[in-house]
C-alpha positions as CSV (number, residue, x, y, z in Angstrom):
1,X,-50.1,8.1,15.2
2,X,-48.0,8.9,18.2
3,X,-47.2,5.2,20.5
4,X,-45.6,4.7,23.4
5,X,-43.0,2.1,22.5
6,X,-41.6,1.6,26.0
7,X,-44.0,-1.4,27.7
8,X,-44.8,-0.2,31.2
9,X,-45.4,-3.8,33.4
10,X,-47.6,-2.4,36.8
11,X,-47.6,-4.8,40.2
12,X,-51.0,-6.0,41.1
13,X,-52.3,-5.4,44.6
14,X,-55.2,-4.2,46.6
15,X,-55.5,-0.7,44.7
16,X,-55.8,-2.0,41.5
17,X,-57.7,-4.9,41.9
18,X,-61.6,-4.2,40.0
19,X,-61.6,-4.7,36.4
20,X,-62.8,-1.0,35.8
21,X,-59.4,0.0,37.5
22,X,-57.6,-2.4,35.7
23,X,-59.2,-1.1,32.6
24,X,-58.3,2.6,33.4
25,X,-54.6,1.1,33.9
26,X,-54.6,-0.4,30.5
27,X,-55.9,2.9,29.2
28,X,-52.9,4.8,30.6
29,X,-50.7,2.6,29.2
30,X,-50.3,-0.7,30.7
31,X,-49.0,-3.5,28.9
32,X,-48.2,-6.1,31.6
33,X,-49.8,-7.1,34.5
34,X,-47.1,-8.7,37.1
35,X,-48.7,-11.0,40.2
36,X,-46.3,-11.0,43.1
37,X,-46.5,-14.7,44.5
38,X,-45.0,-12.9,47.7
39,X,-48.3,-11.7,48.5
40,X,-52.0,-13.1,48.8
41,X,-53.0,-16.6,48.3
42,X,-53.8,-18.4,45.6
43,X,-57.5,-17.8,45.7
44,X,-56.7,-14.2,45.1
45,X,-54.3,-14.4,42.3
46,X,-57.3,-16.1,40.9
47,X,-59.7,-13.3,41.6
48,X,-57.0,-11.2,40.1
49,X,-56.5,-13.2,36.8
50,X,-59.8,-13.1,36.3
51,X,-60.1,-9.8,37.0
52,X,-57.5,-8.6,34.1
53,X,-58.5,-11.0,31.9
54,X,-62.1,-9.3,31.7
55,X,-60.5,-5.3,31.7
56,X,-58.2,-7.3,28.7
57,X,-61.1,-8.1,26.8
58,X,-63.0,-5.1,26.8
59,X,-59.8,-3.2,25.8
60,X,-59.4,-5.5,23.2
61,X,-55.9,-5.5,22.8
62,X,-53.5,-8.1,24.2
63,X,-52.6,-7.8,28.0
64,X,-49.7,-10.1,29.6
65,X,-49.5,-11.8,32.6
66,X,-46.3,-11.9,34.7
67,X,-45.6,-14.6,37.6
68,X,-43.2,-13.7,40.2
69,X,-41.5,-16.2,42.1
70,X,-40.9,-15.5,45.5
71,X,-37.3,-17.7,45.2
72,X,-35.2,-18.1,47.9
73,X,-35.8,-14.5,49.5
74,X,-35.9,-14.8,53.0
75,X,-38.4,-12.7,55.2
76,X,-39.4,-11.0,58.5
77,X,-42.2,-12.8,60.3
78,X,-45.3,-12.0,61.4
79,X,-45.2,-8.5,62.9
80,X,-48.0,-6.5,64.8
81,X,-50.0,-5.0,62.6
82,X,-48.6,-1.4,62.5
83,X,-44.9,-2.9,63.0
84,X,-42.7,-2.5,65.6
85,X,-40.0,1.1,65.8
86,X,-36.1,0.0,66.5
87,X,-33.8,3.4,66.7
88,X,-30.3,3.2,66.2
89,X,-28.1,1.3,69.2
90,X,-31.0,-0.6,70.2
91,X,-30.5,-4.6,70.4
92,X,-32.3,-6.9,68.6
93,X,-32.4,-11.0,68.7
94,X,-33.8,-12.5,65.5
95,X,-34.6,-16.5,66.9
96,X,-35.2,-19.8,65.5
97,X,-39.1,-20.2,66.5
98,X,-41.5,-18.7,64.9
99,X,-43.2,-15.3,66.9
100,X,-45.3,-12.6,66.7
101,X,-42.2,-9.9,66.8
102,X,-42.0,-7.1,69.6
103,X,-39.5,-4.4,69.8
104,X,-36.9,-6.8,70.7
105,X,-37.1,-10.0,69.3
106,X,-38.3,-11.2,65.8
107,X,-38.6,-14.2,63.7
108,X,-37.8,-15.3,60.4
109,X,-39.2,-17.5,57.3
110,X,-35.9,-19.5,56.9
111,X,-35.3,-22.2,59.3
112,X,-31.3,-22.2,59.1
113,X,-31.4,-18.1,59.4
114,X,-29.5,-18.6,63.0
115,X,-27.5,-21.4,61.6
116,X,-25.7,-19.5,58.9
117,X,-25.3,-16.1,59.8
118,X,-22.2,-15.7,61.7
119,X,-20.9,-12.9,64.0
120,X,-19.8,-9.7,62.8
121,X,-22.6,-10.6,59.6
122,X,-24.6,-7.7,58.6
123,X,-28.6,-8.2,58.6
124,X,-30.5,-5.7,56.0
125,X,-34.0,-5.4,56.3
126,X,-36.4,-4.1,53.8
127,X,-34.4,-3.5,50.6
128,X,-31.7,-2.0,53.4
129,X,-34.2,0.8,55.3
130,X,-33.0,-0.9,58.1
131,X,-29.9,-2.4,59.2
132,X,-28.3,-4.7,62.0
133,X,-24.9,-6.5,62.6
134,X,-24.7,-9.7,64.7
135,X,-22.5,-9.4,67.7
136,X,-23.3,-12.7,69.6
137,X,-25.3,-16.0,68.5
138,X,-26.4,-19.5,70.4
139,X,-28.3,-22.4,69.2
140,X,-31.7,-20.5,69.6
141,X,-31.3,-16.9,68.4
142,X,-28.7,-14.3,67.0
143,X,-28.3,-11.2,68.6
144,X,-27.8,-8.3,66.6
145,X,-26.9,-4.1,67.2
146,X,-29.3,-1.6,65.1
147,X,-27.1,0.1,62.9
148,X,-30.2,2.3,61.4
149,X,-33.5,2.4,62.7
150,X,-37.1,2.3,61.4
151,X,-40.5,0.5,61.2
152,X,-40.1,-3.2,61.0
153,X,-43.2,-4.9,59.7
154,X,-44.7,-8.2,58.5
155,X,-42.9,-10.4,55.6
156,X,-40.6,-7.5,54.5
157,X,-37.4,-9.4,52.8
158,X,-34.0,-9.6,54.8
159,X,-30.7,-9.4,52.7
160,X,-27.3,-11.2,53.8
161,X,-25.1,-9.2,52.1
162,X,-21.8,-11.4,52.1
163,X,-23.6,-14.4,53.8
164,X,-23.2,-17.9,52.3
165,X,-27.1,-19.1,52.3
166,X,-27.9,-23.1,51.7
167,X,-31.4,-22.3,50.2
168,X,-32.6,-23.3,47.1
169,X,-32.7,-21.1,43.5
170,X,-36.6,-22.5,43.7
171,X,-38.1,-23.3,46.4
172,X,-40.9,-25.8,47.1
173,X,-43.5,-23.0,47.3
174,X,-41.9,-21.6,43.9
175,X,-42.9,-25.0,42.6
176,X,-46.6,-24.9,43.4
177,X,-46.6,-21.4,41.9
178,X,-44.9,-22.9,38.9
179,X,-47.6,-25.2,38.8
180,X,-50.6,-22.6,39.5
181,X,-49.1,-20.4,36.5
182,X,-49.5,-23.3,34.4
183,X,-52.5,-24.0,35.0
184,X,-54.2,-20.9,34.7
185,X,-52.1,-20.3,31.3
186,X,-49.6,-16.9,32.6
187,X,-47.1,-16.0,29.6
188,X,-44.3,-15.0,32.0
189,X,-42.6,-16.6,35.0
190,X,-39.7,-13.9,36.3
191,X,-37.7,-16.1,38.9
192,X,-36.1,-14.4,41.7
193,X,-32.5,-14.3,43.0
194,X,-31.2,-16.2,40.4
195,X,-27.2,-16.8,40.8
196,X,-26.7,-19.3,37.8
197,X,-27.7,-20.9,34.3
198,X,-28.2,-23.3,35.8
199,X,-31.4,-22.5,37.7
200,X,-33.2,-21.3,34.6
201,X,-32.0,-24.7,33.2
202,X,-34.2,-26.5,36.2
203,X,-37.0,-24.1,35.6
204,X,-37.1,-25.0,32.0
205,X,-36.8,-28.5,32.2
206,X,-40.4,-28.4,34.6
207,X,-42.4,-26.4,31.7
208,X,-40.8,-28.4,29.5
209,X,-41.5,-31.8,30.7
210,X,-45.7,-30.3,31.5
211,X,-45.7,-29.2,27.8
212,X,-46.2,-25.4,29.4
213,X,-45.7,-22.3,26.9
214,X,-44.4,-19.9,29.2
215,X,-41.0,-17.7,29.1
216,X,-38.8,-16.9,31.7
217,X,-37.6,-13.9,33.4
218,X,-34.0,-13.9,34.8
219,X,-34.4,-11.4,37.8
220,X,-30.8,-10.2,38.2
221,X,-30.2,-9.1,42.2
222,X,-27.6,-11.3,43.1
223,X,-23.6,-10.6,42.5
224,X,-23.4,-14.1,41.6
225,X,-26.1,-13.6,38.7
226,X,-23.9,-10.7,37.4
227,X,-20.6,-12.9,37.2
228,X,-22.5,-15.6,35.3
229,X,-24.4,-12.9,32.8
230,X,-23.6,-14.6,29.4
231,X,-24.7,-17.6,30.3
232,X,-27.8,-16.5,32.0
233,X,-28.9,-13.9,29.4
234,X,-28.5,-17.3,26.8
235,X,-30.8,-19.5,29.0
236,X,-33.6,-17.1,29.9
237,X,-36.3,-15.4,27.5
238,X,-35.7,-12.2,28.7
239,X,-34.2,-10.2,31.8
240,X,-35.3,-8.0,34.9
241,X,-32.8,-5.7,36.5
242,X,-33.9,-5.6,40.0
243,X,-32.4,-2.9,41.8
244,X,-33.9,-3.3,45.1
245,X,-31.8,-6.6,46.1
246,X,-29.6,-5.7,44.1
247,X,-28.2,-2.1,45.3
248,X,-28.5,-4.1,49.0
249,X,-26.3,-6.9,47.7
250,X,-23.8,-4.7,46.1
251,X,-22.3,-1.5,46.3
252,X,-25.2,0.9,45.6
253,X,-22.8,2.9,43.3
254,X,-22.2,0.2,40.5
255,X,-26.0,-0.2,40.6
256,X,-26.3,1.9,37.3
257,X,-23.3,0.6,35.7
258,X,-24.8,-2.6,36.3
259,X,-27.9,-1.6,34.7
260,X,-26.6,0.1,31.4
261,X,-24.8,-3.0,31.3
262,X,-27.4,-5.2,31.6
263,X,-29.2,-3.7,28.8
264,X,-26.2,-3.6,26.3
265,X,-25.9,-7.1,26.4
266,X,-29.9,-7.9,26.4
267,X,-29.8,-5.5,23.1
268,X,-27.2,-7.4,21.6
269,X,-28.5,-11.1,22.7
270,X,-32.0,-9.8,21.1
271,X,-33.6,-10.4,24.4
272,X,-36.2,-8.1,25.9
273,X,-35.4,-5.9,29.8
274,X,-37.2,-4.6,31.9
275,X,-35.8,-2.2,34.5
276,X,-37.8,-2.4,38.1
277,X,-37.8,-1.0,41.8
278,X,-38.2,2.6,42.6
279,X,-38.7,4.1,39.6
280,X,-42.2,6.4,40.7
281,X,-41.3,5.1,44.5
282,X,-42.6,8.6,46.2
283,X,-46.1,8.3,43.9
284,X,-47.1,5.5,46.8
285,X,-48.4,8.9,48.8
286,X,-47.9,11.7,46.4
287,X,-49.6,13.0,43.2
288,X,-46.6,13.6,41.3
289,X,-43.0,12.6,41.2
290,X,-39.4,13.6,42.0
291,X,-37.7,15.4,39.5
292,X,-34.7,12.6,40.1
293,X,-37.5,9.7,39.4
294,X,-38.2,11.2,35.8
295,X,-35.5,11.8,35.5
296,X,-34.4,8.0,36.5
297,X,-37.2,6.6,33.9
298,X,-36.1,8.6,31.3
299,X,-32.3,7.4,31.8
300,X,-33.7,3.4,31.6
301,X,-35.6,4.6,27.9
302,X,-32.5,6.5,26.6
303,X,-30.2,3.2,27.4
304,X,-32.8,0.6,25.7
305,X,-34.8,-0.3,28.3
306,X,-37.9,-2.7,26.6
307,X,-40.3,-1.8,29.7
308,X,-40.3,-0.1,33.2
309,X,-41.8,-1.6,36.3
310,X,-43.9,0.1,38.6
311,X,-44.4,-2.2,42.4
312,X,-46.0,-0.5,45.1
313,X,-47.3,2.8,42.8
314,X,-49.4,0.6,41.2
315,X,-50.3,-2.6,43.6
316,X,-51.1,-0.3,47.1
317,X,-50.2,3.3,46.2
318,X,-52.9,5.9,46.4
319,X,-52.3,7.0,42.2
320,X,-52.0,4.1,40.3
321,X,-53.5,5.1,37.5
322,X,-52.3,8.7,38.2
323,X,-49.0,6.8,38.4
324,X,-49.7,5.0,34.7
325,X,-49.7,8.5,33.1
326,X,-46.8,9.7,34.5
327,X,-44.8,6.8,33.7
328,X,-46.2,6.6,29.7
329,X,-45.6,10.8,29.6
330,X,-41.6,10.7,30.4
331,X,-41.7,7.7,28.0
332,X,-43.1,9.4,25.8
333,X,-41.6,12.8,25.7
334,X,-38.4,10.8,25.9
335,X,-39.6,8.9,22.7
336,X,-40.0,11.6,20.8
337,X,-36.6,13.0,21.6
338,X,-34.9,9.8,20.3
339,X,-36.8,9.5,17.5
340,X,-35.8,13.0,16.2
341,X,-32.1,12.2,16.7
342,X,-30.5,12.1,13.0
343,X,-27.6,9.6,14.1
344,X,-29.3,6.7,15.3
345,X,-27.1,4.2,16.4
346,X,-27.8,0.7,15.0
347,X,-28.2,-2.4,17.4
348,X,-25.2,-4.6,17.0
349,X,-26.9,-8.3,17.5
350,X,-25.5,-11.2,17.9
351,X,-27.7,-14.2,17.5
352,X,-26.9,-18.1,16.9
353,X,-30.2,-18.1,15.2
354,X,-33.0,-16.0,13.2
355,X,-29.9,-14.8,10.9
356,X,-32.7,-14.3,8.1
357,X,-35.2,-12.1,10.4
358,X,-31.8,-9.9,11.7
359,X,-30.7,-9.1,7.9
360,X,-34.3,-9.0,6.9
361,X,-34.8,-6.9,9.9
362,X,-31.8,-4.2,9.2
363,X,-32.8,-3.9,5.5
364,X,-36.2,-2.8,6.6
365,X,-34.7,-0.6,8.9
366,X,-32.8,1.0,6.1
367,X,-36.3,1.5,3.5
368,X,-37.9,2.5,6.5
369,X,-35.6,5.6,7.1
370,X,-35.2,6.3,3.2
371,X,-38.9,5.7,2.0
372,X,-40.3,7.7,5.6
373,X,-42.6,5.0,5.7
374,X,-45.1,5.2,8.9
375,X,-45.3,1.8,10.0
376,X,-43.6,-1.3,9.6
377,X,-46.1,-4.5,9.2
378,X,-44.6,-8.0,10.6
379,X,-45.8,-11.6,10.7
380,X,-44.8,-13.4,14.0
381,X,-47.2,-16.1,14.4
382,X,-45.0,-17.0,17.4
383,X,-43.5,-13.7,17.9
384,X,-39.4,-14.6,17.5
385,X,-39.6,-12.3,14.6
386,X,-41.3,-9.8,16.2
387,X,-39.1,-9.6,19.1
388,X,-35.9,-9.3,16.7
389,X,-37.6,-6.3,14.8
390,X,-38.0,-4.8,18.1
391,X,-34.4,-4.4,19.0
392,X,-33.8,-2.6,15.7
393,X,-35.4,0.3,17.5
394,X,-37.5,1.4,15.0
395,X,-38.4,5.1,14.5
396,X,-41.6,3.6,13.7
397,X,-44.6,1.3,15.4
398,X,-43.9,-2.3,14.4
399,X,-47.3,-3.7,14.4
400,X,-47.2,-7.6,14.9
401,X,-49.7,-9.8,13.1
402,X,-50.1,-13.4,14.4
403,X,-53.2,-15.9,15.1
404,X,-52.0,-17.4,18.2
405,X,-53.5,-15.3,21.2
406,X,-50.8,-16.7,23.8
407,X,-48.2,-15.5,21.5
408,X,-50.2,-12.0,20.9
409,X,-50.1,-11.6,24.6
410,X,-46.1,-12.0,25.0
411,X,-45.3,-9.8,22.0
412,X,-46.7,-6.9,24.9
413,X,-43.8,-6.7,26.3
414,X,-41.4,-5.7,23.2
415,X,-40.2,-2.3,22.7
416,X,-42.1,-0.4,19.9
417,X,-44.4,-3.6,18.8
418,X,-48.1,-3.2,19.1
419,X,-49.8,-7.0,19.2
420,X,-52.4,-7.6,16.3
421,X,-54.4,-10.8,15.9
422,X,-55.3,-11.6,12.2
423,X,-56.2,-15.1,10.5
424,X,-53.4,-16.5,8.3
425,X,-54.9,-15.2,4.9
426,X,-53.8,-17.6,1.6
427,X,-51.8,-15.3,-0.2
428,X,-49.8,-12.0,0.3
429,X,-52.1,-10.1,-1.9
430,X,-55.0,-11.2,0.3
431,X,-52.4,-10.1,3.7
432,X,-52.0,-6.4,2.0
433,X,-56.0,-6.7,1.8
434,X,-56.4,-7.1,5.0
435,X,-53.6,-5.2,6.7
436,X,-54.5,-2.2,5.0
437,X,-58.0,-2.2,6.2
438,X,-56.9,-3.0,9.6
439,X,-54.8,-0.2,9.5
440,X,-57.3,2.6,8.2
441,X,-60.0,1.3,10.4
442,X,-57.4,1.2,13.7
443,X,-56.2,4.5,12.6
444,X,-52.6,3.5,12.4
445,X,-52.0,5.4,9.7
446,X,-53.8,8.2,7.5
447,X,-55.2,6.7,3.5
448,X,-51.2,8.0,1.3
449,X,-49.0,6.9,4.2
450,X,-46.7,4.3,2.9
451,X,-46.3,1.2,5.1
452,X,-43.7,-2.0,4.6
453,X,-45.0,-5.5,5.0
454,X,-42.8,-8.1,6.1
455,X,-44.2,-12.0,5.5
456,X,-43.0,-15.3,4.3
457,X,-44.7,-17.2,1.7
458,X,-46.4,-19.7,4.1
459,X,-48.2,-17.2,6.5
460,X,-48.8,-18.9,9.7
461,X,-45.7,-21.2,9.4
462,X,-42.9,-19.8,11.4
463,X,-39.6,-19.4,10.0
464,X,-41.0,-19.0,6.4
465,X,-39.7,-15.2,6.4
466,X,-38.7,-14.2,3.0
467,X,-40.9,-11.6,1.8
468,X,-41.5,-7.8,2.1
469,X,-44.1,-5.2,0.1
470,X,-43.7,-1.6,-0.1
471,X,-47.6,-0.7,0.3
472,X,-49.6,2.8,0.3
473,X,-52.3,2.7,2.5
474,X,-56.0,3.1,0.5
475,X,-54.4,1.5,-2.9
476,X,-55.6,-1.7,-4.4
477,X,-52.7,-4.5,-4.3
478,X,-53.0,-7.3,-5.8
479,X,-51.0,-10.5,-6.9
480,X,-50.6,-10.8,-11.0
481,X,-51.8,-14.2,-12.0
482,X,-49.2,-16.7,-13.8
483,X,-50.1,-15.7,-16.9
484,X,-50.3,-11.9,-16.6
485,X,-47.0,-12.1,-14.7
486,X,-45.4,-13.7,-17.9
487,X,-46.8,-11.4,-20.2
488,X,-45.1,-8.2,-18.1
489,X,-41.9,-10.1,-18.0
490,X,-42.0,-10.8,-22.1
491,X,-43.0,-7.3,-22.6
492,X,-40.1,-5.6,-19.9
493,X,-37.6,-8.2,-22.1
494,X,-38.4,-7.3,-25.4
């Protein structure tokens, strides 16, 4: 059976909005679906959920949903509706009130903008397309030189590359998005512009306190996030290199040390990554890639990458699904590359906790390699174990059994794992049972294929991990009774 293990997460927007869309998109090889809070109300994240939630269903396999919070990210204004040119020299003042921009002046979405930008300050717009540097400033506006030209248009972000900003980690409208997520039950919340632990700490503390199961996304696109890593990578559920903000913030150049970085430590912590921004960026207008995009995606896969991101290609591009097959083809063909290499590297990771699932986890590893098995079977009824067996890197599927559909849904975004839901059965001989037949009729594997089960002895009770059966698919399995048990053990002793 040949799986895309890489998770591909595609941005929702305007172009793939209809469920039959979305359904095509999960086809290709969508496994998260990620609502921008940037954009569109709240009616039509509604209309949207729904929306994916009824493609979900009839693909009958477990989508998630990812929030993003705006955070702190501070924005152009309203702008004409086919923007407004600027050409290198020109002047531009950037004031306090609110306006409809012209090719002179524009406003912003923060309200201490002129306050804290100082002279000689440089002023980045859209992910640094263009740039201006303030030369003179007054209570009511700054005044700034066009360094490189463009299109500015409505709500793109601003960067303050070495400006010290007063804003919030979350922001008051982060808070009633916080609160809409809850509500409508997403399984991810990726929070923007994160600079410290201690804004995942406040983040936590919210769900916590309204008894809401969601995990959180570090987004790392600050260089004060980067500084603080360790301590970020230990308070968040998983992490988001976001190379937009972040290659504006920093010096583009470290950008991809950064990133191979980032994902050596996630690896190690046991904590999922997704790398984001620009990936298929030219598939917006075109049918097919650059060579340096592929090439790009297949870099993210061969240094660990969980999942790839696709924004615009996918939320107002002209290909998304076009887009979709692209993306799960490099993975793919990359895949299969790194499967075939005979020295794998084994994940060093370094866990407080789940000790049991990380040996268990490496032990399989090792049967799986020796025995050429063709799948590994886990129980994650909450899917902690699932997410460990991931970073083992696998040169197998991991399918992950579990009976709790909000867990099911999260366990989309790990590396190699393919969510399945199944009823806590009483005993392991009833689990082989049933995984076996699941497996034939799924067509995960052919009736011969040898498989390993891994379970604990109370299935549906997490942390009970202690078990794993070497099974052939299309062989009866069953559990001797007390009795018969003794009798084999008398007769082996005699």
């Amino acid at each position: 059976m040949q799986v895309i293990r890489t998770k591909i997460v595609a941005t929702m927007g305007p172009a793939c909005s209809s469920p039959e869309i979305l359904h095509s998109l999960f086809e290709a090889g969508v496994d998260v679906c990620r609502i921008n809070f940037s954009h569109g109300s709240f009616d039509e994240h509604l209309l949207m959920l729904r929306n994916i939630r009824e493609a979900a269903a009839r693909w009958r396999q477990p989508i998630a949903v990812l929030g993003d919070l705006c955070g702190p990210k501070i924005r152009v204004g309203d702008v004409v509706p086919d923007g407004v040119s600027i050409n290198v020299g020109d002047p531009l003042s950037i004031q306090r009130e609110a306006c409809v921009a012209t090719t002179t002046r524009i406003s912003t979405t923060y309200a201490r903008f002129v306050d804290e930008v100082r002279v000689g300050d440089r002023v980045l717009i859209e992910d640094g397309m263009l740039r201006f540097v303030c030369v003179e400033k007054d209570a009511a506006e700054l005044r700034c030189n066009c360094t490189m030209g463009g299109v500015i248009r409505s709500h793109k972000g601003i960067n303050l590359p070495g400006t010290p900003v007063s804003v919030p980690s979350i922001t008051e409208f982060d808070w009633q998005c916080v609160d809409w997520a809850i509500e409508n039950g997403l399984d991810y919340l990726a929070l923007s512009f994160v600079r410290k632990a201690e804004d995942l700490q406040l983040l936590r503390e919210h769900l916590v306190n309204k008894v809401a199961d969601i995990h959180l996304i570090a987004k790392i696109e600050k260089p004060e996030a980067v500084r603080d890593i360790d301590a970020i990578i230990d308070n968040c559920d998983a992490v988001m290199v976001a190379r937009g903000d972040l290659g504006v913030e920093m010096d583009v150049a470290q950008v991809p040390i950064i990133q191979k970085d980032l994902i050596r430590r996630c690896r190690s912590a046991g904590k999922p990554v997704i790398v984001a921004t620009q990936m298929l960026q030219s598939m917006i207008e075109n049918a097919s890639p650059t060579r340096a995009e592929v090439s790009d995606v297949a870099n993210a896969i061969f240094d660990g990458a969980d999942a790839v991101m696709l924004s615009g290609e996918t939320s107002v591009g002209r290909f998304p699904v076009g887009t979709v097959h692209m993306m799960a083809h490099v993975a793919e063909t990359t895949e299969e590359y790194l499967v075939n290499q005979t020295q794998a590297i084994e994940p060093n990771l370094k866990l407080k906790t789940m000790q049991l699932s990380v040996a268990i986890a490496k032990g399989v590893r090792q049967i799986v390699q020796d025995l050429k098995a063709a799948l590994v079977i886990v129980w994650s009824q909450t899917g902690a174990t699932a997410q460990i067996f991931s970073k083992m890197r696998f040169p197998v599927p991991i399918i992950a059994l579990s009976s709790e559909h909000r867990a099911l849904r999260r366990m989309a975004l790990h590396y190699g794992v393919i969510p399945q839901e199944m009823a806590p059965p009483r005993d392991m001989g009833l689990l082989v049972y049933n995984v076996d037949a699941m497996v034939q009729q799924n067509k995960f594997a052919e009736a011969g294929s040898r498989v390993v089960i891994v379970a604990g002895s109370s299935l549906g009770t997490p942390g009970t991990l202690n078990g794993i059966v070497i099974h052939t698919i299309g062989e009866t399995w069953k559990l001797a009774d007390r009795a018969t048990a003794s009798a084999l053990l008398a007769s082996e002793n005699a």
